[in-house]
Residue frames relative to the residue before (quaternion, step in Angstrom):
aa qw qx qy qz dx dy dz
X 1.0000 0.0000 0.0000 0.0000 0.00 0.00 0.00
X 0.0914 0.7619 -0.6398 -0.0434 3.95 -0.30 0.68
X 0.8473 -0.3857 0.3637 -0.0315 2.17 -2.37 1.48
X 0.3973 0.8580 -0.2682 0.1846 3.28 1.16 -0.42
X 0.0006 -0.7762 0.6076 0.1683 4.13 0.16 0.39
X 0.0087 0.7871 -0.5187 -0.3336 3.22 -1.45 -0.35
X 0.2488 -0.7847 0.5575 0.1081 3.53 -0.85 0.23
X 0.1462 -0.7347 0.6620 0.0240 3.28 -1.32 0.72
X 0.3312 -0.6417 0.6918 -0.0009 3.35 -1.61 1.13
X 0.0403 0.7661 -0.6370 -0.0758 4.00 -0.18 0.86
X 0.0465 0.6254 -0.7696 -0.1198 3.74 -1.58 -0.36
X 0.3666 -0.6437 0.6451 -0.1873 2.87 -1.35 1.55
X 0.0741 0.7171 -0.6799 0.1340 3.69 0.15 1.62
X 0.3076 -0.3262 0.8839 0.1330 3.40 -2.42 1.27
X 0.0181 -0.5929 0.8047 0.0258 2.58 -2.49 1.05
X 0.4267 -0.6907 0.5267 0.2519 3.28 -1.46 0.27
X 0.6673 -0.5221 0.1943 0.4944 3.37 -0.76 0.55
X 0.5126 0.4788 -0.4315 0.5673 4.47 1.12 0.13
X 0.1154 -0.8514 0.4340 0.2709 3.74 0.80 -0.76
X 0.1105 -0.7431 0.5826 -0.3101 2.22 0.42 2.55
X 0.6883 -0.5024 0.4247 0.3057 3.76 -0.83 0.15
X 0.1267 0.8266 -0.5476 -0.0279 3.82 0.21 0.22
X 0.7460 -0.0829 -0.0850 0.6553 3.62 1.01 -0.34
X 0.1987 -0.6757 0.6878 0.1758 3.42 -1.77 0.02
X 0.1182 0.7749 -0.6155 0.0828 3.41 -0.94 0.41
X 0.2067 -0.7675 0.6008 -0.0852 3.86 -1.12 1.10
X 0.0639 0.8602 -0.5049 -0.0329 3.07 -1.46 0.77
X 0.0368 0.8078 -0.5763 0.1181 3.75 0.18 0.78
X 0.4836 -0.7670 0.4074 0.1089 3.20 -0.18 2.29
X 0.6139 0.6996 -0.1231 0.3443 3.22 1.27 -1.65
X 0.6377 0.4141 -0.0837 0.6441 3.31 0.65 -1.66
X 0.3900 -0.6669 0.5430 0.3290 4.50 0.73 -0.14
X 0.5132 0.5970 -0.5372 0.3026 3.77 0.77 0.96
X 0.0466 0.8188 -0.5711 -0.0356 2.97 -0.80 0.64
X 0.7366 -0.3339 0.0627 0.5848 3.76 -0.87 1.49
X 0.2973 0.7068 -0.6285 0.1307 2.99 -0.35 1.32
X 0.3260 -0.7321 0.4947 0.3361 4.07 -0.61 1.10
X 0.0944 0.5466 -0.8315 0.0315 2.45 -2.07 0.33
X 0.7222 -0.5604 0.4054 -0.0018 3.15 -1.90 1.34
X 0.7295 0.0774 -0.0203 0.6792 3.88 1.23 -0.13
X 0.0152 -0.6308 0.7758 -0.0085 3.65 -1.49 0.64
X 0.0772 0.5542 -0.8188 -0.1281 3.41 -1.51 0.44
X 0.1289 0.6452 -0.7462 -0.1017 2.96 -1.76 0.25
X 0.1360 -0.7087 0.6580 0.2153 3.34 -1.79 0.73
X 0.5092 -0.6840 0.5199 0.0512 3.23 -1.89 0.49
X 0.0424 -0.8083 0.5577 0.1838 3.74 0.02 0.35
X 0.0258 -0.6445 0.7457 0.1670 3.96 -0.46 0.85
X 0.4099 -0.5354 0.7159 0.1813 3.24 -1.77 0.88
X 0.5554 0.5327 -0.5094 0.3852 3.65 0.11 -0.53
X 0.8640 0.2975 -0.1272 0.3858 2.79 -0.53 -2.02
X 0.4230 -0.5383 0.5967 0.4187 4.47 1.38 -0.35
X 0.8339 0.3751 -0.3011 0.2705 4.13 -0.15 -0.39
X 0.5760 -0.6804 0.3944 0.2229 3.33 -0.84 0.22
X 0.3249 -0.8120 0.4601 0.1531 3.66 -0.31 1.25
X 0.3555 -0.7519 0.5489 -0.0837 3.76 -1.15 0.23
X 0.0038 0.7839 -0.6138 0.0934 3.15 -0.53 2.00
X 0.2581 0.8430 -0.4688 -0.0540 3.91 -0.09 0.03
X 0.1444 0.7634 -0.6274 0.0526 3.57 -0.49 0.91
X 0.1147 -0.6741 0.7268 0.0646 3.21 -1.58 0.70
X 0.3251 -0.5010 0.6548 0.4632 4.02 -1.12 0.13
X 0.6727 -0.5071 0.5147 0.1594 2.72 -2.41 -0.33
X 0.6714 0.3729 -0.2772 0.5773 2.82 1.76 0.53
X 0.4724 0.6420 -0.4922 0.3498 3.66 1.16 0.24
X 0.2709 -0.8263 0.4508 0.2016 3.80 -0.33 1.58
X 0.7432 -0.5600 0.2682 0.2493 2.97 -1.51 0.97
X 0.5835 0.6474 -0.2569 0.4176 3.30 1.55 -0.46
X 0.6837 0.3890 -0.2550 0.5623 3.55 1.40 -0.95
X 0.6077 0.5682 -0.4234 0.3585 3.83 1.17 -0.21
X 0.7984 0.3945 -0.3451 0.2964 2.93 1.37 -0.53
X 0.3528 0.7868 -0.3399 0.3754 3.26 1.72 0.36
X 0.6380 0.6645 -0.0414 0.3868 2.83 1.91 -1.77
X 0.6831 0.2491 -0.3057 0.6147 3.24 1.45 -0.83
X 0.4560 0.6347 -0.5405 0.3117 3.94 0.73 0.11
X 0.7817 0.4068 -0.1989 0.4289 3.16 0.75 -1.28
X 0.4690 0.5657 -0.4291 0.5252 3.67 1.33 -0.22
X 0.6845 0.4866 -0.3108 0.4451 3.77 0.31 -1.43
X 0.6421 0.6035 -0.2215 0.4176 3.78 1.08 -0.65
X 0.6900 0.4843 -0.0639 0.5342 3.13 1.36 -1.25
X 0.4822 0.4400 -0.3960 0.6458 3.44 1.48 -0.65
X 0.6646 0.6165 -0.3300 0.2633 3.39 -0.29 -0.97
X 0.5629 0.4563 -0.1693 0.6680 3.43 1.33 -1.32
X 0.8112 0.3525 -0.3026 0.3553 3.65 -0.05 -0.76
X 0.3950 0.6479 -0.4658 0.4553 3.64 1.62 -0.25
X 0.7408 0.5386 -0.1589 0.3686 3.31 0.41 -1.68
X 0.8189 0.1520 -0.3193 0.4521 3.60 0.85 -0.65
X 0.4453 0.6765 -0.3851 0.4425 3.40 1.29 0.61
X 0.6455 0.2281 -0.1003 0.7220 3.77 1.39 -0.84
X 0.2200 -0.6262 0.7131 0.2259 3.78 -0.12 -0.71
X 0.1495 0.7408 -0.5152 0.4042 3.60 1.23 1.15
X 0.1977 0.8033 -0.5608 -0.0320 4.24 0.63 0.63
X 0.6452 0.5929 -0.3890 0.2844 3.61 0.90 0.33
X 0.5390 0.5779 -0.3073 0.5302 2.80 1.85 -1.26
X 0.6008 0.6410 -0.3162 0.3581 3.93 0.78 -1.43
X 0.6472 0.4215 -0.3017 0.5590 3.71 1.07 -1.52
X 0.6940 0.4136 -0.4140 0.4193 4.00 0.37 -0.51
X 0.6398 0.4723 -0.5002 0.3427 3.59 0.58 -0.30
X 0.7568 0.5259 -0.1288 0.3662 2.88 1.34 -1.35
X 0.4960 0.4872 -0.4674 0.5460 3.45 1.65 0.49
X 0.5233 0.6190 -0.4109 0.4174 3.85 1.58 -0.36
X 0.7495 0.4441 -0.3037 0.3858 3.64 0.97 -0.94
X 0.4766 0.5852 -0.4350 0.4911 3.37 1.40 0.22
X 0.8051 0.4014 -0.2361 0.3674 2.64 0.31 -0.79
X 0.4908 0.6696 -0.2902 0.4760 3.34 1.32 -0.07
X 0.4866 0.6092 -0.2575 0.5708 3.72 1.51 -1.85
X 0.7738 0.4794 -0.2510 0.3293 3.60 0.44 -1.69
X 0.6661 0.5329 -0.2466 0.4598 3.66 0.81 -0.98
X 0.8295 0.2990 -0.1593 0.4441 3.23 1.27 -1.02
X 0.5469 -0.6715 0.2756 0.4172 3.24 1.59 0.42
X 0.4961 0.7645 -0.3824 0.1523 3.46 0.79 -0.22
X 0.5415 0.2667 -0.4356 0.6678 4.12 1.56 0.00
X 0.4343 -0.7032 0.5232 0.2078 2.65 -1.61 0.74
């Protein structure tokens, strides 16, 4: 008999008649979300077959350019953290993470 749980993570895209994004919304019972929206998803994919990495990106048409770029700051940040406890790679991790400064900086985002 195995121990096994499972869990599921939905998103729930509105398009417009170009099928552009008009709303986003997610749910992940587990984590206590439930359809709740929000304005951008990435998600990546490892296929083992093919070795390469798949690709989900949606943004509405109203998510401003100012919070996307926060969005990918704090993603690039979060990768960064998850490199490290995924490899235990703490040099590569401190170079990404001297990249996301430096990113914040270019884009103004510390004040």
């Amino acid at each position: 008999m195995s121990n096994s749980i499972q869990s599921e993570i939905k998103f729930n895209v509105l398009l417009d008649e170009n099928r552009v994004p008009e709303s986003l919304a997610w749910t992940a019972q587990d984590g206590g979300v439930n359809n709740e929206e929000t304005k951008a998803i990435m998600l990546s994919i490892w296929d083992n077959n093919a070795k390469e990495t798949l690709r989900i990106d949606l943004w509405t048409k109203d998510m401003p350019v100012d919070e996307m770029k926060q969005f990918f700051h704090q993603t690039l940040v979060a990768m960064s953290d998850t490199y490290q406890r995924a490899t235990n790679d703490e040099k590569m991790a401190d170079t990404m993470r001297d990249f996301c400064e430096y990113f914040a900086e270019k884009l103004e985002l510390k004040g």
